[in-house]
Backbone bond lengths (Angstrom), bond angles and torsions (degrees), N, CA, C in turn:
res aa  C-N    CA-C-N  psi(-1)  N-CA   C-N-CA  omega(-1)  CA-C   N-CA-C  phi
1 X - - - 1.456 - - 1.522 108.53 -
2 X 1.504 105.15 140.04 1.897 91.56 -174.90 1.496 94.04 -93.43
3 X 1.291 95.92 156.22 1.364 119.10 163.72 1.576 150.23 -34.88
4 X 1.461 98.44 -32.66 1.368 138.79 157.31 1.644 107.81 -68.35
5 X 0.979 126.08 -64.76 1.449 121.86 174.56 1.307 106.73 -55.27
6 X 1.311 150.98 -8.64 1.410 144.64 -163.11 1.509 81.06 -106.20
7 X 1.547 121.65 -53.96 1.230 94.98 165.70 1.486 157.56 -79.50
8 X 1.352 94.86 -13.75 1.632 110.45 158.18 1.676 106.01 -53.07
9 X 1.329 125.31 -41.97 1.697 115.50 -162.28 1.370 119.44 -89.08
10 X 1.910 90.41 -20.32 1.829 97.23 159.35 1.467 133.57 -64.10
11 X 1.723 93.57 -37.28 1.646 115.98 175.48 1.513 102.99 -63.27
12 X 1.233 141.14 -64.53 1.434 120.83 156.76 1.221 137.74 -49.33
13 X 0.964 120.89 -9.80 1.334 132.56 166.27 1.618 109.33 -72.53
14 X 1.003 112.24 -64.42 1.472 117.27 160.03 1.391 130.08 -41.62
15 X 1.650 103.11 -46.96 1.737 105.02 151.78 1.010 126.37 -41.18
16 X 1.632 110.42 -28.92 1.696 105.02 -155.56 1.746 92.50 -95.12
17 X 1.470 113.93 -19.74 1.178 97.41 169.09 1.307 137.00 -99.01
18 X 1.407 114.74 14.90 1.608 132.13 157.60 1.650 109.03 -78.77
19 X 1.120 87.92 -34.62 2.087 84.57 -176.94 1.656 102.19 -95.62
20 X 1.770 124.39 25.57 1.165 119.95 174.55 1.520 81.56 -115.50
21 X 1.375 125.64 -37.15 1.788 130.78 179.27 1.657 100.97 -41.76
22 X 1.504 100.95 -57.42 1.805 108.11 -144.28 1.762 83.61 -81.19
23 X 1.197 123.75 -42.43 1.299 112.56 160.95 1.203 147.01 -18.26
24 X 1.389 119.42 -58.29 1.518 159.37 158.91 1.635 96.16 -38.66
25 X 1.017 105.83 -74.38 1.310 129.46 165.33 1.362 106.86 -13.59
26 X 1.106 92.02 -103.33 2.128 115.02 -171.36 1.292 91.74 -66.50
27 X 1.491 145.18 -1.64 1.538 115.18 156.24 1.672 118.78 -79.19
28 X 1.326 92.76 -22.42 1.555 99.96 -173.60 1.631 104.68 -69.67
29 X 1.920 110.54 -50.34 1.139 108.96 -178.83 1.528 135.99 -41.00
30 X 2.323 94.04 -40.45 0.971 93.05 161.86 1.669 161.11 -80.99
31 X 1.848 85.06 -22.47 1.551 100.59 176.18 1.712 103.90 -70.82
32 X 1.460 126.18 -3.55 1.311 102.12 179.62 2.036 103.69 -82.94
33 X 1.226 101.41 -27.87 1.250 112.53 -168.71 1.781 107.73 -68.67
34 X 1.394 112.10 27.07 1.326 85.64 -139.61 1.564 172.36 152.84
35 X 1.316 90.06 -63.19 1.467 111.29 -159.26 1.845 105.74 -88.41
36 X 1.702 94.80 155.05 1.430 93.11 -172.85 1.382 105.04 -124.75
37 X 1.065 125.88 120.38 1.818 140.31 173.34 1.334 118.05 -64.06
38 X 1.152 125.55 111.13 1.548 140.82 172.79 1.429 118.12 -108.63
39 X 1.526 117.17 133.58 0.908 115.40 151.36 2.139 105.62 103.77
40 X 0.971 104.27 27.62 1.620 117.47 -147.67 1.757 94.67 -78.41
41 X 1.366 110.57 -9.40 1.751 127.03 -166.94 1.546 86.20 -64.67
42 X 1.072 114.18 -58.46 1.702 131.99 -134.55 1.480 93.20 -97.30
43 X 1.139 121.20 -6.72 2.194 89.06 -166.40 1.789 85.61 -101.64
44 X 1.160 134.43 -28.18 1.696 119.17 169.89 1.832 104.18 -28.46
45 X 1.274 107.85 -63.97 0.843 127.87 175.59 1.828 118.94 -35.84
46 X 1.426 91.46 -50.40 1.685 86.27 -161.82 2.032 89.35 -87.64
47 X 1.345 127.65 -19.29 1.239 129.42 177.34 1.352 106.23 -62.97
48 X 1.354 126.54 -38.45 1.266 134.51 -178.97 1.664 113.86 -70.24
49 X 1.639 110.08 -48.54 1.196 100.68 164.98 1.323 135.03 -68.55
50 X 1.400 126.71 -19.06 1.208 134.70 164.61 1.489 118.90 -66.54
51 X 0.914 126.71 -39.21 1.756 152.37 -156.43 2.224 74.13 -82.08
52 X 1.282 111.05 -79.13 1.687 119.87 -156.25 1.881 97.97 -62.68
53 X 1.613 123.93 -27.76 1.530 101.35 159.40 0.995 101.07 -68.21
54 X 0.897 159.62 -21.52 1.920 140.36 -177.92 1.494 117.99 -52.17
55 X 1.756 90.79 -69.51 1.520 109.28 161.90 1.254 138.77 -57.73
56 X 1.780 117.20 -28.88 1.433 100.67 143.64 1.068 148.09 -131.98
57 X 1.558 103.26 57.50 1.254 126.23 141.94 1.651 104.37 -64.27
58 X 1.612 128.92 -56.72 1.202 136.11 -138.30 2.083 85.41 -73.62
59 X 1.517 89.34 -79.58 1.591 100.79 167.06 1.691 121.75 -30.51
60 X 0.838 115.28 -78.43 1.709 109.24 -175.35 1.824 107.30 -45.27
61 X 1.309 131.60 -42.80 1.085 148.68 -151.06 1.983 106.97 -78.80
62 X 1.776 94.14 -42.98 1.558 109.95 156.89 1.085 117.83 -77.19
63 X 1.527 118.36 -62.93 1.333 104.49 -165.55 1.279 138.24 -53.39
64 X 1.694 89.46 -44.35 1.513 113.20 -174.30 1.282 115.93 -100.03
65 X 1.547 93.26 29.02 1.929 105.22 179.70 1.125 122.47 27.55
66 X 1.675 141.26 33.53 0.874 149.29 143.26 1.579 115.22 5.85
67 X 1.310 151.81 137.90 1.331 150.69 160.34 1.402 97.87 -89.79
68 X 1.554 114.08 160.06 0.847 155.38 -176.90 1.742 103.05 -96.77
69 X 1.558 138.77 70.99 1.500 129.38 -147.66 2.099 87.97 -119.75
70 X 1.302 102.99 110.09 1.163 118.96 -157.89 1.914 90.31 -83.66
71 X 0.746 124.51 33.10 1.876 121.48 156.47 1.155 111.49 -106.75
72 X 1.519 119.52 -19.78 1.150 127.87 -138.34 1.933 91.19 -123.24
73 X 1.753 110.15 -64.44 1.325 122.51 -172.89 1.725 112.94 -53.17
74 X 1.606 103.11 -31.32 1.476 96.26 -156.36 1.343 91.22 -79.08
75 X 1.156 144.50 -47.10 1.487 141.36 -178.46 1.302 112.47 -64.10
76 X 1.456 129.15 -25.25 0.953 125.07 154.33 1.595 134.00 -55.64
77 X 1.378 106.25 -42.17 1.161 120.39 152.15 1.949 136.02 -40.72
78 X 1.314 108.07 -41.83 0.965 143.65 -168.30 1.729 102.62 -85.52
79 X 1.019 104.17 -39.18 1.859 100.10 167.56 1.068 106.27 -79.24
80 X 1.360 126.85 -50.67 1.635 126.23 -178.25 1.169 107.97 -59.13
81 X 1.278 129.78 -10.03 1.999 117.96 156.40 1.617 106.66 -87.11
82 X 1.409 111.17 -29.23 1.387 95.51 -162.50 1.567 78.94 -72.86
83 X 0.928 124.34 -67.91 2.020 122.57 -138.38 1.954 89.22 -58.29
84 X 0.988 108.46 -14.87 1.678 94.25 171.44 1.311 114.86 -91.95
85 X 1.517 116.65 23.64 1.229 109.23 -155.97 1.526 87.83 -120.10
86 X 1.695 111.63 -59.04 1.306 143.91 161.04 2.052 94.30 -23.48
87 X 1.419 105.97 -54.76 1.197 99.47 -135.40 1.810 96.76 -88.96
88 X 1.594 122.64 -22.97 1.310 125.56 157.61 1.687 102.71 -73.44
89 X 1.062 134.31 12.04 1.739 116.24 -177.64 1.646 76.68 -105.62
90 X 0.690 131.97 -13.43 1.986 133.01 -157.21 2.081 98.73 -97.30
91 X 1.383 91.26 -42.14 1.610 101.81 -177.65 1.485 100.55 -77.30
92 X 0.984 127.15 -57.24 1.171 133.86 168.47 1.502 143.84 -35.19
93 X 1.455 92.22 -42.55 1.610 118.86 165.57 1.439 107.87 -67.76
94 X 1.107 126.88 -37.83 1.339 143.97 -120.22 1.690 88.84 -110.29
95 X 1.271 109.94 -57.98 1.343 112.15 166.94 1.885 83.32 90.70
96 X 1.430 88.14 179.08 1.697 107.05 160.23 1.731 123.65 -35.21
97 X 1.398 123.13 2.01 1.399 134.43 164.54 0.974 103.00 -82.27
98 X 1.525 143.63 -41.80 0.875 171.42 131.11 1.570 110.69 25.12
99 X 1.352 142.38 104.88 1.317 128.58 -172.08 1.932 115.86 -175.43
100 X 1.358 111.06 150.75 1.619 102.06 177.83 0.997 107.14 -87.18
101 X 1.783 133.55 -17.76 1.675 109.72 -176.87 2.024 76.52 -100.82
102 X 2.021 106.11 -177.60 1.211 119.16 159.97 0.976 123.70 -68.06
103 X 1.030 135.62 109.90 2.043 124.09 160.99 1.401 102.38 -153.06
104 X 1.307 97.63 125.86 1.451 133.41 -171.75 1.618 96.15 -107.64
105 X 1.355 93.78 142.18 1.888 119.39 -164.31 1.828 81.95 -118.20
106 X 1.597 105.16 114.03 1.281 99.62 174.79 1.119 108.66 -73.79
107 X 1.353 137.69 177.35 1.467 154.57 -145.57 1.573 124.77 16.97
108 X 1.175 92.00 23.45 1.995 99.79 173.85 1.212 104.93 -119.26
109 X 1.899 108.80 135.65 1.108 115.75 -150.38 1.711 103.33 -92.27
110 X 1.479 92.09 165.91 1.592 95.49 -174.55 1.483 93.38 -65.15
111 X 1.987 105.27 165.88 1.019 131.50 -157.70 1.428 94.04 -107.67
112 X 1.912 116.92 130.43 1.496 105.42 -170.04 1.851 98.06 -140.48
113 X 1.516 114.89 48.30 1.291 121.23 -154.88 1.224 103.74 -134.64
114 X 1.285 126.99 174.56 1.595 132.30 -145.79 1.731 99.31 -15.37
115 X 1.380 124.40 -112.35 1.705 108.94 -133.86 1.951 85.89 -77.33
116 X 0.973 111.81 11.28 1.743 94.14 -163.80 1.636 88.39 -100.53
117 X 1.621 116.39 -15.26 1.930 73.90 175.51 1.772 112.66 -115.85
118 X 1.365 91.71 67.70 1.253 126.17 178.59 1.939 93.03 -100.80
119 X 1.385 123.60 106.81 1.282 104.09 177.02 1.728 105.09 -88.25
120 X 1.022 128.48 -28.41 1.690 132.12 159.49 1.488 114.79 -31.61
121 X 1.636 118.63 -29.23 1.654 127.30 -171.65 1.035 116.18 -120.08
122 X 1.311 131.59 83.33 1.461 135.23 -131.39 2.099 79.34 -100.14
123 X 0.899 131.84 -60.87 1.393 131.59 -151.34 1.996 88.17 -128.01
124 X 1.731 110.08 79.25 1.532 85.63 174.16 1.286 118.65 -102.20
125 X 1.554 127.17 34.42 0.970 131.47 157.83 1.327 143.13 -78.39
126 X 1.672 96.13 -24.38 1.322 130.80 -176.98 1.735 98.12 -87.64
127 X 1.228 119.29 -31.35 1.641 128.40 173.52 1.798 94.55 -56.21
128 X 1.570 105.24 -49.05 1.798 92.74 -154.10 2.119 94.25 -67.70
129 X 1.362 104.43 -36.14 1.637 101.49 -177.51 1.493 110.38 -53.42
130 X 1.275 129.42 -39.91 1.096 142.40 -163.46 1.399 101.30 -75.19
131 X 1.254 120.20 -76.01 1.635 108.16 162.49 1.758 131.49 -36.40
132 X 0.965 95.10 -46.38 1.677 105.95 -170.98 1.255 102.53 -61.26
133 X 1.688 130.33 -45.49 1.599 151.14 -135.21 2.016 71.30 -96.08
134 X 1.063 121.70 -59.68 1.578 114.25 -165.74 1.581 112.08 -74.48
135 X 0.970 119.38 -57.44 1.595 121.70 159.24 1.158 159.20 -12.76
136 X 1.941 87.75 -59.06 1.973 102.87 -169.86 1.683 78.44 -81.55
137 X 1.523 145.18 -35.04 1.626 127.74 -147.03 1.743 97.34 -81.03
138 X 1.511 107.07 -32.87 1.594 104.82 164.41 0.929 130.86 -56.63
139 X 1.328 121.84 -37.68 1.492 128.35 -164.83 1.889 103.21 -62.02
140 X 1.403 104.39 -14.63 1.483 96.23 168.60 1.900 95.11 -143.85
141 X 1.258 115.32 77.22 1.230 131.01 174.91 1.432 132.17 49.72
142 X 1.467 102.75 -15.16 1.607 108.35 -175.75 0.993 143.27 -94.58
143 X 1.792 99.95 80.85 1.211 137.00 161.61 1.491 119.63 -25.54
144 X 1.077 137.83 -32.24 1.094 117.89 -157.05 1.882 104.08 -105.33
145 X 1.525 111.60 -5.39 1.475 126.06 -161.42 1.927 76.95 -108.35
146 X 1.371 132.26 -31.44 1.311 117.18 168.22 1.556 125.55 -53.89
147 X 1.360 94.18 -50.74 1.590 109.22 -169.73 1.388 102.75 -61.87
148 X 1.315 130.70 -53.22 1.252 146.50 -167.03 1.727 118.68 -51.98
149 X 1.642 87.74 -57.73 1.543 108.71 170.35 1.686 103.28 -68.79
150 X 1.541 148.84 -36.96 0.979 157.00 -162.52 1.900 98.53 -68.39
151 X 1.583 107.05 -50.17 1.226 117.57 -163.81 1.508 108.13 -66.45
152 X 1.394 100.77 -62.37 1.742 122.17 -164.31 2.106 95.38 -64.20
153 X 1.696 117.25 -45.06 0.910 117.68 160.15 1.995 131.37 -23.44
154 X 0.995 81.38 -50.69 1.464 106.84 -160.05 1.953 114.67 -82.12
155 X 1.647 97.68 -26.82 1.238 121.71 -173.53 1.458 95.11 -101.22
156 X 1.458 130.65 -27.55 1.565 108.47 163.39 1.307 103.43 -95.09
157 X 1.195 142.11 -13.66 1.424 133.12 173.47 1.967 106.47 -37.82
158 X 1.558 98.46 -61.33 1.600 117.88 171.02 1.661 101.93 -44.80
159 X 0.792 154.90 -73.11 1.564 154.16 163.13 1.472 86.83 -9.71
160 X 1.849 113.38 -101.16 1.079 134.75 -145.31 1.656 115.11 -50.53
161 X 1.163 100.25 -60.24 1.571 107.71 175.79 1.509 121.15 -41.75
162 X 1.761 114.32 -35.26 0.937 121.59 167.13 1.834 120.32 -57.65
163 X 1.388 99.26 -71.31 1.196 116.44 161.26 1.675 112.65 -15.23
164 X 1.337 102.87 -68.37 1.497 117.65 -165.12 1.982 89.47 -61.55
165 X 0.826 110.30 -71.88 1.419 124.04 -175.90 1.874 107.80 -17.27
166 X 1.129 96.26 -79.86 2.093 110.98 155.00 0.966 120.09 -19.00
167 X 1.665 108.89 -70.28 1.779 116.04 169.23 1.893 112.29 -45.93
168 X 0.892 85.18 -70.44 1.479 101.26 170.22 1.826 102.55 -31.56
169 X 1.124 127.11 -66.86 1.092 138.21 -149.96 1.836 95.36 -63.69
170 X 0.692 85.71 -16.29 1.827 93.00 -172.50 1.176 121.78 -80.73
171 X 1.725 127.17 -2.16 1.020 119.94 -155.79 1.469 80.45 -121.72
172 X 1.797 119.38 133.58 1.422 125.74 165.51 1.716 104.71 -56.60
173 X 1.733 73.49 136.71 1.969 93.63 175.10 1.312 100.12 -53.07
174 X 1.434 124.10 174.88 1.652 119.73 150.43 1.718 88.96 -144.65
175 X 1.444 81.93 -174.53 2.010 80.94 -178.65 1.383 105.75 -88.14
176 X 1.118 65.05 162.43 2.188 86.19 -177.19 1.608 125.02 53.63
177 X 1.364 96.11 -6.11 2.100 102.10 154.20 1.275 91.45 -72.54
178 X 1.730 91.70 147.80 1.413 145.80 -148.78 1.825 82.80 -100.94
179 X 1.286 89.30 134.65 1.918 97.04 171.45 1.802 112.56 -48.31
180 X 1.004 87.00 173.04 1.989 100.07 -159.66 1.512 110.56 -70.11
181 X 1.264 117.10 75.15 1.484 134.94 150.90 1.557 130.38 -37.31
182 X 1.307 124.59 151.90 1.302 124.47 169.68 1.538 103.07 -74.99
183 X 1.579 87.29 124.49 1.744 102.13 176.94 1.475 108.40 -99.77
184 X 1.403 126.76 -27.18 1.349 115.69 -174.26 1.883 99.38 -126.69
185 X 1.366 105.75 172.14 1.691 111.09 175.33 1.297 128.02 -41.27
């Protein structure tokens, strides 16, 4: 495994613990406001899956001596900036709604600003995980920590989205809000 990739998976790793910081954050902001948490079954779950792509990226990449196959890595590479790119324009937009578990601040209106008032991109936050989760394990061959993370990904996505959807569902329409968007991460 090169060296550089150990540090590429730390540098997200570290991402993941700035968007657990700003998290902290906007949960506090919101539960003072308020706010009601859904869905609390499922994010062990999705913490766990996030936490184990890290590790096997690191693991599969050593063990299974994975190459480094530059047709393949550099574009791989190249999503893992965009979907981190995608995925702070999403935090960002999002403002203090903004969060890794659900909790919805009743009477604050849905969020209809950079990628969210895209009505074609119903959840594009879940787009940047989805890319990134398949990507960063390519970027040094390891296929098999992609597929894995791609699958189990995809099968709590169905949980969450739902989840989020419910939460969501709770908040009175008003006029001229934008149909029912992803309000939190």
């Amino acid at each position: 495994m090169s060296s550089w990739y150990l540090l590429l998976v730390l540098l997200v790793g570290a991402e993941r613990l700035a968007e657990l910081v700003v998290a902290r954050r906007n949960a506090r902001w919101s539960l003072a406001r308020g706010g009601r948490v859904f869905g609390r079954g499922h994010y062990p779950w999705m913490v766990a899956l996030h936490t184990g792509l890290l590790a096997g990226c690191l693991l599969e990449a050593a063990l299974a001596g994975r190459p480094f196959v530059p047709a393949l890595g550099w574009p791989m590479l190249a999503l893992v900036v965009a979907a981190q790119g995608l995925r702070w324009w999403c935090i960002t937009s999002l403002g203090p709604q903004w969060n890794t578990e659900v909790i919805v601040v009743p009477g604050l209106s849905l969020v209809a600003r950079g990628p969210y008032r895209f009505a074609w991109l119903r959840h594009p936050n879940y787009v940047a995980v989805a890319v990134e989760g398949a990507a960063l394990p390519l970027v040094h061959s390891a296929w098999v920590t992609a597929v894995v993370f791609t699958v189990l990904n995809a099968a709590l996505m169905v949980v969450r989205i739902r989840c989020e959807d419910t939460a969501l569902a709770t908040l009175a329409p008003r006029p001229g809000d934008a149909p029912a968007r992803e309000a939190t991460a």
